[in-house]
C-alpha positions as CSV (number, residue, x, y, z in Angstrom):
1,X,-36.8,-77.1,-10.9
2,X,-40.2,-78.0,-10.1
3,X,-41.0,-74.3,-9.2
4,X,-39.5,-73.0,-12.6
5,X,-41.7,-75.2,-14.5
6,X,-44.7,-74.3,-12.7
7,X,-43.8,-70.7,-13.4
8,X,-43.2,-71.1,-16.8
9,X,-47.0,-73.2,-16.9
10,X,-48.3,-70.6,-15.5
11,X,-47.3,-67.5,-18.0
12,X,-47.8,-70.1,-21.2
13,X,-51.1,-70.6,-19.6
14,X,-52.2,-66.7,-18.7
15,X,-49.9,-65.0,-20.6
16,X,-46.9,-62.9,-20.0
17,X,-47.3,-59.2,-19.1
18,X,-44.8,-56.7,-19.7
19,X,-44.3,-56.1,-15.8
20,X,-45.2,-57.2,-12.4
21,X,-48.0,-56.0,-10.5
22,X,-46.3,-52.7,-8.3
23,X,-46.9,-50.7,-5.4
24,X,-47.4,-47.3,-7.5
25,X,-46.5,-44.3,-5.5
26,X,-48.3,-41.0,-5.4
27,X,-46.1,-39.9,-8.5
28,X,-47.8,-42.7,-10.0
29,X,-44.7,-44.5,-11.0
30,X,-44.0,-47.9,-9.2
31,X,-42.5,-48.6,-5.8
32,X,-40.8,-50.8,-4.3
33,X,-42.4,-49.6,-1.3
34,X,-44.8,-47.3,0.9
35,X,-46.5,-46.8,3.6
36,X,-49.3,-44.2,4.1
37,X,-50.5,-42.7,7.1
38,X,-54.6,-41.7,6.8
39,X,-55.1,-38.7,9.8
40,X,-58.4,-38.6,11.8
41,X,-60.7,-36.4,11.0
42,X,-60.7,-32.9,12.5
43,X,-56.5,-32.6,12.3
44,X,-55.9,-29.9,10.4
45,X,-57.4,-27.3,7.7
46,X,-59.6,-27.7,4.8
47,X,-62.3,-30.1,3.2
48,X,-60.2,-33.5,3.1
49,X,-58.8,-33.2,7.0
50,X,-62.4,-32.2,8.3
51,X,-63.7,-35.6,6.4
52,X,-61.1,-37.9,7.5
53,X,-60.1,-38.3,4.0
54,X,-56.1,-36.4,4.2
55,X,-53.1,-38.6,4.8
56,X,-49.4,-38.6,5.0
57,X,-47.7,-40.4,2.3
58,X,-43.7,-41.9,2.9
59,X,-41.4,-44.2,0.1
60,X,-37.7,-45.3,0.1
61,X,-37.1,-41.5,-2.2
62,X,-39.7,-39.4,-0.6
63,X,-37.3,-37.8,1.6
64,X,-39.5,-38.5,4.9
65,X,-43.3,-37.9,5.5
66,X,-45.8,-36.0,2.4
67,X,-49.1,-34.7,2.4
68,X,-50.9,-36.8,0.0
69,X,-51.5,-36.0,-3.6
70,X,-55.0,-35.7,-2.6
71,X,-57.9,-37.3,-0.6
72,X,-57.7,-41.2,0.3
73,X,-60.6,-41.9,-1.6
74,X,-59.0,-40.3,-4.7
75,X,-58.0,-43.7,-7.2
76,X,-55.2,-40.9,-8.7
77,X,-53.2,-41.9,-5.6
78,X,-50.8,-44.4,-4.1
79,X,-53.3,-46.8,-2.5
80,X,-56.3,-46.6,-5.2
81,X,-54.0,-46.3,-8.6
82,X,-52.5,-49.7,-6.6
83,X,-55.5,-51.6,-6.0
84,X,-57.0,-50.6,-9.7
85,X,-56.8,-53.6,-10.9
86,X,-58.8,-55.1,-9.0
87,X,-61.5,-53.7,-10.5
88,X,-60.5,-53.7,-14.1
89,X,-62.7,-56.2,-16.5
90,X,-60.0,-57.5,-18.0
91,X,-58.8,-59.2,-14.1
92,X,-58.3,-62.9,-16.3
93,X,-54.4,-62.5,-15.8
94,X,-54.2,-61.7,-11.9
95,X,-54.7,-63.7,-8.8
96,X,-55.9,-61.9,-5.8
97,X,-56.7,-62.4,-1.8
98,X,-58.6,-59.8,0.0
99,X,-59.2,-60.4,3.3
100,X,-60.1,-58.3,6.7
101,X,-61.4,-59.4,10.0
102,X,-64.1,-56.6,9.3
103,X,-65.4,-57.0,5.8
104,X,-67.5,-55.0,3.6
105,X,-70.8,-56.2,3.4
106,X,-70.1,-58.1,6.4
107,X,-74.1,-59.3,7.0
108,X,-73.9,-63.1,6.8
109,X,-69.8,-63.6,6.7
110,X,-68.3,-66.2,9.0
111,X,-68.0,-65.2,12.9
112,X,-64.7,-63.5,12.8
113,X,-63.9,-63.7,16.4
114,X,-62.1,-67.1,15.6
115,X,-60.1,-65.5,12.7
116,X,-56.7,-63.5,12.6
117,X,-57.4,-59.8,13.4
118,X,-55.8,-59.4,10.1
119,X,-56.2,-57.2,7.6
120,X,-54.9,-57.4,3.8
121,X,-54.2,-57.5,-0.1
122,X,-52.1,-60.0,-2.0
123,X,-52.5,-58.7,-5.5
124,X,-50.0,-60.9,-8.3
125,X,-50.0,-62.2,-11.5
126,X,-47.3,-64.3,-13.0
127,X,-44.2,-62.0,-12.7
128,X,-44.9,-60.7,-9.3
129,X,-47.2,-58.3,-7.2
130,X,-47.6,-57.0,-4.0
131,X,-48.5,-57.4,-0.5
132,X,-51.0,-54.4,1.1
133,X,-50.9,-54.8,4.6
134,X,-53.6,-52.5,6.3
135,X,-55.8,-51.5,9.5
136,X,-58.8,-49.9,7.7
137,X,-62.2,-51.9,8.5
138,X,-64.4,-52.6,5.5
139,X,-61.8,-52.4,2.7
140,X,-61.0,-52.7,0.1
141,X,-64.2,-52.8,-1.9
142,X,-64.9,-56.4,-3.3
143,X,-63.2,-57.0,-7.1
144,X,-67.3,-57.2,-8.2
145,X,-67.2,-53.4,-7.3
146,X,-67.6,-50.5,-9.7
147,X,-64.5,-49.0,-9.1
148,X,-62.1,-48.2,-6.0
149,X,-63.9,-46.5,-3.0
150,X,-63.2,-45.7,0.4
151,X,-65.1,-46.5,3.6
152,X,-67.6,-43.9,4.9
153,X,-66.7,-46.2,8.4
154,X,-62.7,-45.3,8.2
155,X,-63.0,-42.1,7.9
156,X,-63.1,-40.5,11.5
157,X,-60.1,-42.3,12.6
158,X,-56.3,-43.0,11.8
159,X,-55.3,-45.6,9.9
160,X,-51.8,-47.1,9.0
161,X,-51.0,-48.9,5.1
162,X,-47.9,-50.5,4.0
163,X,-47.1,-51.5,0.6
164,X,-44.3,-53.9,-0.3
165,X,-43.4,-55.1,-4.0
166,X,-42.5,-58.7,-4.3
167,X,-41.0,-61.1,-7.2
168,X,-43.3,-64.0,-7.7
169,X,-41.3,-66.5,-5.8
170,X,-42.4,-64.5,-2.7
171,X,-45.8,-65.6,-2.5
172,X,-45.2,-68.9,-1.4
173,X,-43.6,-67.8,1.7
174,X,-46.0,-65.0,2.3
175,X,-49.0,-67.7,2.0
176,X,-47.4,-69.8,4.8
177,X,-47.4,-66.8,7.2
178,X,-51.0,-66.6,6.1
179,X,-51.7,-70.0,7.4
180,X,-50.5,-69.1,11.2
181,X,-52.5,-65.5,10.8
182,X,-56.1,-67.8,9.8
183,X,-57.2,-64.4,7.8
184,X,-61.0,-64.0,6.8
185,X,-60.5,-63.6,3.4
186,X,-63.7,-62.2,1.7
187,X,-62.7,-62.4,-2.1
188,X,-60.2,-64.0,-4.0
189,X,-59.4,-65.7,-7.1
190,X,-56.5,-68.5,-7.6
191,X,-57.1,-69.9,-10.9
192,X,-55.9,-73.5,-10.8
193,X,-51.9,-72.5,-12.0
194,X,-52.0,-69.8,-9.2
195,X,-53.3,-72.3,-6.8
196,X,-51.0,-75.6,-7.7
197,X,-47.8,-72.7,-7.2
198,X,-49.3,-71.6,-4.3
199,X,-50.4,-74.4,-2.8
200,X,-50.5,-72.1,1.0
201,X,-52.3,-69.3,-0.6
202,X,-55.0,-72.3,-1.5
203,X,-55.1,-73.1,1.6
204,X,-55.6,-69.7,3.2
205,X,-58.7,-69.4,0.2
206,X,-60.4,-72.7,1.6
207,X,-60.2,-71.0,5.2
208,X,-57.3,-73.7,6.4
209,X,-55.0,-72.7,9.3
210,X,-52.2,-74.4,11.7
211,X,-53.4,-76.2,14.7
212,X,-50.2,-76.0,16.6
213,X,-50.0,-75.0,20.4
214,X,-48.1,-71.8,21.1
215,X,-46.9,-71.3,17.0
216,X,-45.5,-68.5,15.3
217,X,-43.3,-68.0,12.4
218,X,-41.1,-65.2,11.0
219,X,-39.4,-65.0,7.8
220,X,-37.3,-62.9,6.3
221,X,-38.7,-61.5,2.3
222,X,-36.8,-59.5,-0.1
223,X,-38.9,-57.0,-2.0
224,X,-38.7,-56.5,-6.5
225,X,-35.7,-54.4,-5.3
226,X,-34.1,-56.9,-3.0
227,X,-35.0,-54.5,0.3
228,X,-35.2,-57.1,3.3
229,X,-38.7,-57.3,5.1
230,X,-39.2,-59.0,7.9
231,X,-42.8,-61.0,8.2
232,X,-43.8,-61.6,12.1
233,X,-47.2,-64.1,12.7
234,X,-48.6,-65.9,15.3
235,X,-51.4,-68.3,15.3
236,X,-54.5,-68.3,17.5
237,X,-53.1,-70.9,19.7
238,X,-50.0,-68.6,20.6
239,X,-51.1,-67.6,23.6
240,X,-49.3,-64.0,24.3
241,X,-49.1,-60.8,23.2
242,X,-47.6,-60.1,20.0
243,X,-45.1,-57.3,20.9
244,X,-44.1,-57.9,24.7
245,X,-44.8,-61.7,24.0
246,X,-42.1,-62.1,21.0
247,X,-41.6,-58.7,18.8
248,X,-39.7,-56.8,21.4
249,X,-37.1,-59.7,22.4
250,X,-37.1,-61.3,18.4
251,X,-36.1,-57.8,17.7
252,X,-33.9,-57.2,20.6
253,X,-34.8,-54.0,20.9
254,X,-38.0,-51.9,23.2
255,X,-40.6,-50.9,20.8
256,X,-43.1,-47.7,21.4
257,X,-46.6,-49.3,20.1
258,X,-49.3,-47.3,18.2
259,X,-52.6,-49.4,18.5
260,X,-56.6,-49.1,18.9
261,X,-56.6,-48.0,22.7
262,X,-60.6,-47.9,22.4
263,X,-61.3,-51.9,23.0
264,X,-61.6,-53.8,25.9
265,X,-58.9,-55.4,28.0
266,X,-56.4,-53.2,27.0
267,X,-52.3,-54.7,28.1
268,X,-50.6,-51.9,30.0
269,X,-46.8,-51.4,28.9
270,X,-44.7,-54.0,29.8
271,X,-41.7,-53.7,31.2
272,X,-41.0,-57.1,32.6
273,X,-38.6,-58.4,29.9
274,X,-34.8,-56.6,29.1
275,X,-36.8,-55.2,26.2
276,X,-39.7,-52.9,27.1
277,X,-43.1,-52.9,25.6
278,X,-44.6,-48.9,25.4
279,X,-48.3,-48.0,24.7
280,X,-48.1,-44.5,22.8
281,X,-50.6,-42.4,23.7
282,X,-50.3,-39.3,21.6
283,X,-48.7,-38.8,17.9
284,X,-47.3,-35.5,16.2
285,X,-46.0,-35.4,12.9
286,X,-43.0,-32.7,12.9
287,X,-43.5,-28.8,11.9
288,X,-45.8,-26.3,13.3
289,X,-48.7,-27.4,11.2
290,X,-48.5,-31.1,12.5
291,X,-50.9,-32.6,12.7
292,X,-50.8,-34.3,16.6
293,X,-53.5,-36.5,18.1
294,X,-54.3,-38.9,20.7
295,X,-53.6,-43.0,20.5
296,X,-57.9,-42.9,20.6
297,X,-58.7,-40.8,17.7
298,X,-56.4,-43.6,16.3
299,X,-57.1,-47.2,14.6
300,X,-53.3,-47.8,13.2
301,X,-51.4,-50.5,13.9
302,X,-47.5,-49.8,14.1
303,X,-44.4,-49.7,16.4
304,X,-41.0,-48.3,16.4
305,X,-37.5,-48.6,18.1
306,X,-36.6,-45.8,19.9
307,X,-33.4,-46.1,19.4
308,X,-33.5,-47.5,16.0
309,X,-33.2,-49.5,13.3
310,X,-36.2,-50.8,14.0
311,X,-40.0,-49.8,12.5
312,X,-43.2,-52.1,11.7
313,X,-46.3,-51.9,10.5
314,X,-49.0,-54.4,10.5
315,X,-53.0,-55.3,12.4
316,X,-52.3,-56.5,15.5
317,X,-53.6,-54.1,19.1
318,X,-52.3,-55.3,22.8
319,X,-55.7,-56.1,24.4
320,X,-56.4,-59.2,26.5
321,X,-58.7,-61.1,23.1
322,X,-55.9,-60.9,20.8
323,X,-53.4,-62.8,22.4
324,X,-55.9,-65.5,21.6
325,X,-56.1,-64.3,18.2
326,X,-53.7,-64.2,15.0
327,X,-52.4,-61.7,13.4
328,X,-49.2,-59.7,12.7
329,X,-47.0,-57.1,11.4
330,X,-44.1,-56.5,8.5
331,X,-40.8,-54.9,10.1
332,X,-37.6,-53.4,8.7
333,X,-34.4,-52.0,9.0
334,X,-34.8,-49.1,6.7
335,X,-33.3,-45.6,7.7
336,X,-36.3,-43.8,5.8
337,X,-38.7,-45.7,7.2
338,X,-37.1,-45.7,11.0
339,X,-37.0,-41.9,10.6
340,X,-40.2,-41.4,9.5
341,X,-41.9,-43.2,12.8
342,X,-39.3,-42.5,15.4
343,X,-40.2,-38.7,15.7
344,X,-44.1,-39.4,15.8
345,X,-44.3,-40.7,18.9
346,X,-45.3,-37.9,21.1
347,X,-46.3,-39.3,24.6
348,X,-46.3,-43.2,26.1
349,X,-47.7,-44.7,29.3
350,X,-44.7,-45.2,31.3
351,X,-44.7,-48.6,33.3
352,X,-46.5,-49.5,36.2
353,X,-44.5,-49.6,39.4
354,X,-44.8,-53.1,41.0
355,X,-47.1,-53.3,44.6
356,X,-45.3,-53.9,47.8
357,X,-46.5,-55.9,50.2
């Protein structure tokens, strides 16, 4: 009851838009959902491949993987006609957290080495939004901004973006996940009836996180069109890797995992559990033309079952700093989205074979 009344505050109070805030697909109708996949640089023909600007573009009726309407950078396309909003004058009806572990501008922000390697857009206004889960360093341009840009910085190398349309209600659980992550969130607004709703979201503004030894939560979210998402986070204080640590065995299932190979400390695969963890090492996309890479030409976070239903997508690498570090990733069980990932993963590092004495 409570809840209702706050929602019904809140739209007396803002106003009451003729639609939630969507995902909008590169048809530019809404979504429920989407993920894009931004190539590296140098990965295939013409202008927007050589600049790291051409990506791969995947939703529940897209019939598997695109080429994008155009280049990343473009605001005619799924991610920018999403996030244009933001940068719309007339913002006094929308709540918004933006938040990355690697902000624009990022000369005299907060030491992030004590934050979630997270990286994110909650984007709502009183009948619903959406949740932009992302691995692109320095993005999205601040809501002060001209107008939707892309990076010069996340250009050269792959990155991974999932979109997922949620009712209002959602928000409350999406802000408690937040809490365990302990995001650096760079700009927001949560105008007081946003904020008394949300009172997690608030807390994740103010820079507030849980202090619990070993934590983690999951929860399950339904999306505008009911689709079940699954949202996997662990706190600083968790201890272990995120995938061989609790994905692999909370999913029941081994996962091949897509992450930064370039930092220090890197975790080997794992296969000391009845699940095992894989480190892909190479990606191709299907058909002669590609495109196929290497794990180092790419900064995109994601894993996949290999034999199904299983697919995720989310911020988190396996190196030896981040299993003292929050963070996470969004799974599901969708067919669409499981086919998609499952044929990308070209090559893995097998497992270690244990010394003998």
């Amino acid at each position: 009851m409570a809840a209702a009344l706050g929602r019904l505050l809140l739209a007396a109070l803002l106003g009451d838009p003729a639609a939630a805030l969507p995902c909008y697909g590169d048809s530019g109708r809404p979504v429920d959902w989407f993920v894009i996949y931004k190539l590296p640089a140098h990965s295939g023909a013409g202008e927007a491949a050589r600049s790291g600007l051409r990506y791969k573009y995947l939703d529940a009726d897209s019939g598997g993987w695109r080429d994008g309407v155009g280049p990343i950078s473009s605001s005619a396309g799924a991610v920018g006609r999403s996030l244009q909003p933001l940068y719309r004058s007339n913002a006094s009806q929308l709540a918004f957290l933006l938040y990355n572990d690697q902000p624009p501008k990022a000369g005299g922000a907060p030491d992030a080495s004590s934050r979630g390697h997270s990286k994110g857009v909650l984007l709502l206004d009183p009948n619903g939004g959406f949740w932009l889960v992302h691995s692109v360093p320095h993005f999205p341009p601040p809501s002060s901004s001209a107008a939707y840009s892309w990076p010069q910085s996340s250009q050269m190398y792959g990155q991974t973006l999932l979109c997922v349309s949620f009712p209002f209600r959602q928000f409350q659980d999406i802000g408690r996940q937040l809490t365990y992550i302990y995001p650096l969130v760079y700009d927001h607004k949560l105008d007081e009836p946003f904020a008394q709703e949300f009172p997690y979201l608030a807390a994740v503004a103010k820079g507030q996180h849980v202090h619990l030894k070993g934590c983690n939560s999951s929860v399950t979210l339904a999306s505008q069109k009911g689709t079940p998402f699954w949202s996997f986070a662990k706190s600083k204080d968790f201890g272990d890797d995120l995938y061989s640590g609790w994905l692999a065995a909370a999913l029941g299932n081994t996962l091949q995992v897509q992450f930064w190979p370039n930092s220090r400390g890197i975790l080997p695969s794992n296969c000391s559990g009845a699940q095992q963890v894989l480190d892909v090492t190479q990606t191709a996309f299907p058909g002669p033309a590609g495109p196929a890479f290497n794990a180092t030409e790419d900064h995109s976070k994601w894993c996949v079952a290999p034999a199904g239903p299983w697919a995720c997508v989310g911020d988190m690498n396996r190196n030896l700093g981040e299993l003292h570090r929050g963070g996470g990733t969004v799974c599901a069980q969708l067919p669409a989205l499981w086919k998609a990932f499952q044929p990308l993963v070209k090559a893995w590092e097998p497992c270690r074979e244990p010394s003998r004495a």
